[in-house]
C-alpha positions in Angstrom: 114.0 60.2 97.8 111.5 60.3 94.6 110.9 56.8 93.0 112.8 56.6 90.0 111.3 55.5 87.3 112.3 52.2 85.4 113.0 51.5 81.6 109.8 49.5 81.2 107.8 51.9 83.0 109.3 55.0 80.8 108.8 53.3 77.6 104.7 52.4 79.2 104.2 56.2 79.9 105.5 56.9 76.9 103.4 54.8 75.0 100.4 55.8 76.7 101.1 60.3 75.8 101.7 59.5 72.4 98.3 56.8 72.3 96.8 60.2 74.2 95.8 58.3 77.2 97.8 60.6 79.5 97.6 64.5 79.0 100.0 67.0 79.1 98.0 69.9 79.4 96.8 71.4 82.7 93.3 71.1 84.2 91.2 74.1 83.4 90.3 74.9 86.8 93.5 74.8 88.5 94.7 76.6 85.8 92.7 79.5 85.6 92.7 79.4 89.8 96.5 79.7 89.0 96.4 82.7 87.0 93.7 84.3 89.5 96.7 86.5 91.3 97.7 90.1 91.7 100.7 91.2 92.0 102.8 92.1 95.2 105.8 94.0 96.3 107.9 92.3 98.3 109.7 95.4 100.0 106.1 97.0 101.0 104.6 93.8 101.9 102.4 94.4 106.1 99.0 93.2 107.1 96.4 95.1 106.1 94.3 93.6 108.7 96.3 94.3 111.2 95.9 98.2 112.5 99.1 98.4 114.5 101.0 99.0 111.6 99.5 102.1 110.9 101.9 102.9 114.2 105.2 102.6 112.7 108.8 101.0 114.7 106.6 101.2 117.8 107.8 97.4 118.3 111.3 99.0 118.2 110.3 101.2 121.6 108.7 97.7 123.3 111.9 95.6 123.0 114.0 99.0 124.2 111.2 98.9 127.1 112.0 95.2 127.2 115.9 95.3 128.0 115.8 98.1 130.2 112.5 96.5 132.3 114.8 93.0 132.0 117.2 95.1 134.1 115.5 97.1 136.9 113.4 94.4 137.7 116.1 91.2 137.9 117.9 94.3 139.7 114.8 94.4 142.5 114.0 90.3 143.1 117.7 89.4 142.6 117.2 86.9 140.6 118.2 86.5 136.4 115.5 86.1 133.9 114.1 87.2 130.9 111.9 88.9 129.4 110.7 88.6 125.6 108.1 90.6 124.0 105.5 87.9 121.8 102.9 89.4 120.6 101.7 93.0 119.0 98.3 93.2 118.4 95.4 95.6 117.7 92.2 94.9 119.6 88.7 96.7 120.4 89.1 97.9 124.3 86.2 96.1 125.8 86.6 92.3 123.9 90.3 92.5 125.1 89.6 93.5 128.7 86.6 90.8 128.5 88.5 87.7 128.2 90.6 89.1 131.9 88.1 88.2 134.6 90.8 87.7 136.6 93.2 89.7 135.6 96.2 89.5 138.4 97.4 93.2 139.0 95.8 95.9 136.7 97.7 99.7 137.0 96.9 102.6 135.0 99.9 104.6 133.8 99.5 108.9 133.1 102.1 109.4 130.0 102.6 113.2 130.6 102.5 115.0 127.8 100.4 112.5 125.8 96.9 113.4 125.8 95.4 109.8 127.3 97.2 107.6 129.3 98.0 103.6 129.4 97.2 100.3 131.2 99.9 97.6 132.2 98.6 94.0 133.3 100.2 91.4 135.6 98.8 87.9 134.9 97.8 86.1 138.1 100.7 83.5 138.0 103.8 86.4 137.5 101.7 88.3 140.3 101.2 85.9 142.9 105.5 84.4 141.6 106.8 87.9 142.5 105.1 88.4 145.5 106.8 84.9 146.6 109.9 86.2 145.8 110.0 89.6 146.9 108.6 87.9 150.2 112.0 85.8 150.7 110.7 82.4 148.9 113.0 79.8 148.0 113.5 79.6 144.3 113.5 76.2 144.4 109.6 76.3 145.2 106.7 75.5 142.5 104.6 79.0 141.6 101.1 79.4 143.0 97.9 79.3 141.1 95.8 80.6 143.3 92.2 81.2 142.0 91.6 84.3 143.6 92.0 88.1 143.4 94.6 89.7 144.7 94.5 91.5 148.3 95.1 95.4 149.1 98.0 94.6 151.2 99.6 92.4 148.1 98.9 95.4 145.5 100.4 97.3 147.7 103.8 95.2 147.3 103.5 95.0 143.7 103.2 98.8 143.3 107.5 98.9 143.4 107.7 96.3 140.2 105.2 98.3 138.2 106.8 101.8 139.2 109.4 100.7 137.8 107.9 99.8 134.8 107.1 103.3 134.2 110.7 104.5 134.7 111.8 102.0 132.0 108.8 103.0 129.7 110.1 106.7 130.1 113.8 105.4 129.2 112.2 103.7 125.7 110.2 106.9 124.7 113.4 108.6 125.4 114.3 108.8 121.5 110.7 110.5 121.1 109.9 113.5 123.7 110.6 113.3 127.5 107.8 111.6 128.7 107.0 111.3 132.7 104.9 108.6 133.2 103.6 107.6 136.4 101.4 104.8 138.5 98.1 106.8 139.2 95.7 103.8 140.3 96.2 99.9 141.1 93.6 97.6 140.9 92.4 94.1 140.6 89.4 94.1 139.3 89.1 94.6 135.6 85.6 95.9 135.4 87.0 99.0 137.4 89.4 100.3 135.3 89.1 101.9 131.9 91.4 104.1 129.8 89.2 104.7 126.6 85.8 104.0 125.6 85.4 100.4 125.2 85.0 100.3 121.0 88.1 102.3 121.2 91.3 100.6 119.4 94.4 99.8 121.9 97.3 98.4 120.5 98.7 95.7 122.9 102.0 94.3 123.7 102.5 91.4 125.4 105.7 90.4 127.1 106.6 86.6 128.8 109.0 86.6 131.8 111.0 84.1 132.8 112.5 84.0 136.4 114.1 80.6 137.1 111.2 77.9 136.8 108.4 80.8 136.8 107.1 82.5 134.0 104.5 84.9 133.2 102.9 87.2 130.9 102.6 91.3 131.0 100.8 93.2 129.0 100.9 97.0 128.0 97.7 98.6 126.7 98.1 101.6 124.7 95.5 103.4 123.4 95.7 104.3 119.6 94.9 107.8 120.4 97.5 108.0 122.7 99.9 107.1 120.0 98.7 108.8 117.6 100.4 112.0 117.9 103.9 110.5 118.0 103.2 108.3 114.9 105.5 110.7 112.5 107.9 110.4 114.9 107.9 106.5 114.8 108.1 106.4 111.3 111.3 108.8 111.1 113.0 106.7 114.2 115.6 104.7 111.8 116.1 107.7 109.5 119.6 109.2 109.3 118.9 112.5 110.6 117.2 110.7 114.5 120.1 108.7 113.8 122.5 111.6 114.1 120.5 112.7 116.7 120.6 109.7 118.6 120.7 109.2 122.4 124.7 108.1 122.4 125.3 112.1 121.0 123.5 112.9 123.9 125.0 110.6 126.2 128.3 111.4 125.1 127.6 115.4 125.4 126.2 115.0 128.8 129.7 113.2 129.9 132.2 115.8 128.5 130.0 118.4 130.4 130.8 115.8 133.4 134.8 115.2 133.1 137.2 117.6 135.5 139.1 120.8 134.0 142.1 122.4 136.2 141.7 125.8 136.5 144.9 128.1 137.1 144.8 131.8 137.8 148.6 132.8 136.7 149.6 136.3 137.8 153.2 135.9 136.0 156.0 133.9 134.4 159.4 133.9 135.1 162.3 131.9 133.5 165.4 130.7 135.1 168.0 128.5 134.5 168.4 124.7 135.9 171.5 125.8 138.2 169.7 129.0 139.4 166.7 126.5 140.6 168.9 124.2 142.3 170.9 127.4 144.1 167.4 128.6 145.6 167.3 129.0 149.2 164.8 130.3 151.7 164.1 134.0 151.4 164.9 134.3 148.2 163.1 136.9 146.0 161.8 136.0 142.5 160.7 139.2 140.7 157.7 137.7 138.6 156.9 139.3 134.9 153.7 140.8 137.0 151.9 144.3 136.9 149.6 144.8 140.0 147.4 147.0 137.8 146.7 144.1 134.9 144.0 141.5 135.5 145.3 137.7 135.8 145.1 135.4 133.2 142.9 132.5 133.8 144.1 129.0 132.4 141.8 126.0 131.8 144.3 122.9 131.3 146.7 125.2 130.0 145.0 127.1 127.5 144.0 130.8 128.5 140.8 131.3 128.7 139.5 134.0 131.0 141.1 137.6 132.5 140.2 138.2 136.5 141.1 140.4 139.2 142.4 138.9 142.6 140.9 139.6 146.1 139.1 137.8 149.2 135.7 136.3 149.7 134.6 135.0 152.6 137.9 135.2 154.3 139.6 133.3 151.5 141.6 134.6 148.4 139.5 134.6 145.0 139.6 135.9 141.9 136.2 137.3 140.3 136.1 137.2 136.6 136.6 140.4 134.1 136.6 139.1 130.4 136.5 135.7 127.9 139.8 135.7 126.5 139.0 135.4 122.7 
C-alpha cells in the first residue's frame, strides 16, 4: 500500500506549490515524448515484422495437425503425451537450417498438388527418446543425449513416426484441397537436404512433445511459396460460407451414404381378416392382388421407390430394374 500522507506533511506540500517551490506542470521532454504517438486500431492490430501473417489462420491448420499427430503417434509408442505447438515464425532458409548442425532426423515431405514441397525436423533428444521406446524401453528410464548423428538402421525406424506425420498433415489441410503428402527422403545430415533456395522465406512451426518424463521439439518447415497459393483460402477458413461447408457436412453426408436400407420387391397385397389368419392351414391358396404381366414394385423401407421384372441370375431369383418410381 501507497504511504499516506500526514496532516503536517499536506499542509508542507502545500505551502511549498503555492511559495512555487514544487511545479505542477509537466516536464517538457516527457511531455512532448508523450504526445509523440500515432494512432492504432485495436481490432487490426499484427506484427508488421513478422511475415507469417501475411499467411492467414495457418496456425489454425498446425494445432488441427497438432491433435490429430497427438493421436496416431501416442496410438504407435503406447504411451500418453502431448503435444503443443510454441512457436510460428518466419525465417530466411539457410540462417534457420544453420543453427541445426545436428539436427536429429530431417525428412522431406512432397505436398501433392502444391507446387514445392516441405521439411519436418526431429530434435536429437525426441529422436534418439522414441527410438528407446519403440525399442521396448522402460519408461521409467532417463532420455539419451547422445552427441552423435543418427544411424541408417535408426532412420530407418523412425521412418513409421514421420509417415505418419504426413497422414495427419493431409487430415489438417483437409478443410483446404485434398492434399497427398508423402516421405520422399530421410536424412541426418542437414547440409544434404534443401527444399528452396537458401534466401528463400519458410515459415516454421515448432511443436514440443511430451511423453512421460521425455520431451522434445519438432519442427515443420514450410516454404512461403508453397503456401502461397492457398493463402485466399486461409483467410476465408472462419467465414460463414467454409463454415457451412465444413468437414462435419461432409462427415455426416458420407455416414448416411453408409447406414443400411431394406429393400423389398412386392409383387402383391392382399387383405384378410384376423380369424381368416388364424384358420390358415397348409395348402392353402392366397390369390394375391398380382398381374404376371406388370413389373413389381420395389420398396426401400417402405416407401416405393423403383418398378422391376422378376427372373434368375446365376441360378438364383432376382429382379432387374425397369423404372424410378417418381
Amino acid at each position: 500500500m501507497e504511504p499516506i500522507l500526514s496532516k503536517p506533511e499536506i499542509a508542507d506540500l502545500l505551502k511549498a506549490i503555492r511559495d512555487g517551490k514544487v511545479s505542477l506542470d509537466l516536464d517538457e521532454n516527457k511531455h512532448t515524448q508523450f504526445l509523440a504517438c500515432t494512432p492504432a486500431n485495436l481490432f487490426q492490430l499484427t506484427r508488421p515484422d513478422n511475415k507469417q501473417f501475411r499467411i492467414p489462420n495457418f496456425d489454425i491448420i498446425l494445432d488441427t495437425f497438432c491433435r490429430s499427430y497427438a493421436s496416431s503417434l501416442s496410438n504407435q509408442l503406447q504411451r500418453s503425451l502431448s503435444i503443443t505447438r510454441t512457436e510460428l515464425e518466419s525465417y530466411e532458409f539457410q540462417k534457420f537450417m544453420a543453427g541445426k548442425t545436428n539436427p536429429g532426423a530431417i525428412g522431406i515431405l512432397d505436398m501433392n498438388p502444391l507446387k514445392y514441397g516441405a521439411m519436418i525436423i526431429l530434435d536429437p533428444v525426441l529422436s534418439f527418446s522414441v527410438l528407446e521406446i519403440m525399442l521396448g524401453a522402460s519408461s521409467e528410464l532417463q532420455a539419451l543425449h547422445l552427441d552423435r548423428r543418427l544411424t541408417a538402421l535408426e532412420l530407418t525406424i523412425l521412418k513409421s513416426i514421420i509417415s505418419d506425420a504426413c497422414n495427419d498433415l493431409n487430415k489438417a489441410f483437409s478443410q483446404l484441397l485434398e492434399m497427398h503428402s508423402v516421405l520422399i527422403k530421410l536424412e541426418n545430415n542437414a547440409r544434404l537436404v534443401s527444399i528452396v533456395e537458401p534466401e528463400a522465406e519458410v515459415i516454421v512451426g515448432t511443436f514440443l512433445i511430451k511423453i512421460g518424463d521425455h520431451s522434445g521439439k519438432i519442427h515443420l518447415i514450410f516454404p512461403f511459396a508453397t503456401l502461397e497459393p492457398l493463402r485466399d483460402s486461409l483467410k476465408e477458413l472462419l467465414s460463414i460460407a467454409t463454415i457451412a461447408k465444413s468437414s462435419w457436412q461432409s462427415v455426416l453426408e458420407d455416414e448416411v451414404r453408409d447406414v443400411p436400407a431394406t429393400i423389398t420387391a412386392l409383387s402383391g397385397n392382399i387383405t384378410l381378416s384376423i380369424n381368416q389368419i388364424l384358420n390358415l392351414q397348409k395348402g392353402d391358396i392366397l390369390d394375391l392382388d398380382y398381374d404376371p404381366n406388370t413389373p413389381l414394385k420395389v420398396l426401400v423401407e417402405d416407401k416405393v421407390k423403383f418398378f422391376a421384372i422378376p427372373g434368375t441370375h446365376n441360378g438364383k431369383k432376382a429382379i432387374s430394374l425397369t423404372g424410378v418410381y417418381s
